[in-house]
C-alpha positions as CSV (number, residue, x, y, z in Angstrom):
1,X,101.1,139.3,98.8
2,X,101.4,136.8,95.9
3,X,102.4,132.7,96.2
4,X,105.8,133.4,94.7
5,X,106.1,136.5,97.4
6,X,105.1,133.6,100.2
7,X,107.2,131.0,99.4
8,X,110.3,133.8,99.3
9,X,109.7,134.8,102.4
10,X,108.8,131.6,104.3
11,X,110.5,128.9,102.1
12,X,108.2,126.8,104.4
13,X,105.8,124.4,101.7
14,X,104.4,121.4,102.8
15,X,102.7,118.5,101.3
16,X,101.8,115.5,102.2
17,X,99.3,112.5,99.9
18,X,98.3,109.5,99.4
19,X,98.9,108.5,96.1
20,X,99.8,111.6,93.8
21,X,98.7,109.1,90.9
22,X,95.5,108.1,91.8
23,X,94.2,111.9,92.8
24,X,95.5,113.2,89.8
25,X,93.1,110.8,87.6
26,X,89.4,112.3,88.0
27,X,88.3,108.7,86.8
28,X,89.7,106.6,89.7
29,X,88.9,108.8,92.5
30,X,86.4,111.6,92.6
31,X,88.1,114.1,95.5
32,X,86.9,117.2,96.8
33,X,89.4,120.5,97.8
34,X,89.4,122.6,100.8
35,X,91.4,125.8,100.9
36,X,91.5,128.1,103.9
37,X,93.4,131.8,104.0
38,X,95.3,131.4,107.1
39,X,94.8,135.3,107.6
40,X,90.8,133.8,108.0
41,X,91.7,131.5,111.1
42,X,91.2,132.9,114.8
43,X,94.4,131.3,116.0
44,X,96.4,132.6,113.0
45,X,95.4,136.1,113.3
46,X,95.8,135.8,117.4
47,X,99.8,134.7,116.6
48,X,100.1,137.2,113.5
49,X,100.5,135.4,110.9
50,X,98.9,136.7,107.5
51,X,99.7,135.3,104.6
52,X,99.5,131.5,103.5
53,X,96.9,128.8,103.1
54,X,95.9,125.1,104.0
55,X,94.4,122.9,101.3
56,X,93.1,119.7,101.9
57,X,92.2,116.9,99.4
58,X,89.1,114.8,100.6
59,X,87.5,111.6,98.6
60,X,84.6,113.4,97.5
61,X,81.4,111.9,100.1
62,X,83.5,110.9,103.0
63,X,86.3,112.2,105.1
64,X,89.1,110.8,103.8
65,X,92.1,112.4,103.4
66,X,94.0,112.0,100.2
67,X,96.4,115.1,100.6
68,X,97.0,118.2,101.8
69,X,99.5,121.6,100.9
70,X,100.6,124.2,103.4
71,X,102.1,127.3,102.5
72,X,103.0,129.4,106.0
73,X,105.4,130.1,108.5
74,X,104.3,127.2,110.7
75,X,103.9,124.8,107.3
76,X,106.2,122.1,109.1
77,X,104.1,122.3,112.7
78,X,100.8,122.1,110.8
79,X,101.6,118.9,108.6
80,X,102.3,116.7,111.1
81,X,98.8,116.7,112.6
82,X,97.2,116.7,108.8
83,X,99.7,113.3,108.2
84,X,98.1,111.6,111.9
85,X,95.0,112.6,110.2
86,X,95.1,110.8,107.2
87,X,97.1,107.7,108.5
88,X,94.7,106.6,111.8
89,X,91.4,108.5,110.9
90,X,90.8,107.2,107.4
């Protein structure tokens, strides 16, 4: 299934940053993506769920959170915990 197919059939897309600004200009903050296939994650494939994926934005070094995307069925569920996250563990 393809992202345009995904969205159709979810219309759940989350997305949550920092600064859109500053993580878009490589020369003010060196940041590091992580992208997960929720079809790869235990808990996904226990509940069904086979299409969609979690990226996350991390200053590169450290764990800080500069922003995330979600594209799944349970987008809106998922984002909150990434936004706790990035507000009171930075």
């Amino acid at each position: 299934m393809d992202l345009l197919s995904i969205l159709i059939a979810f219309s759940i897309v989350c997305g949550a940053t920092t600064n859109v600004e500053q993580i878009d200009q490589p020369t003010t903050t060196r940041y590091t993506s992580y992208k997960r296939e929720l079809k790869d994650v235990d808990r996904c494939k226990c509940e069904g769920v086979e299409v969609g994926f979690v990226k996350i934005s991390a200053r590169e070094g450290t764990d800080e959170i500069l922003g995330a995307t979600i594209v799944g069925p349970t987008a809106g569920d998922m984002i909150s915990a990434i936004t706790l996250c990035s507000k009171w563990c930075n």
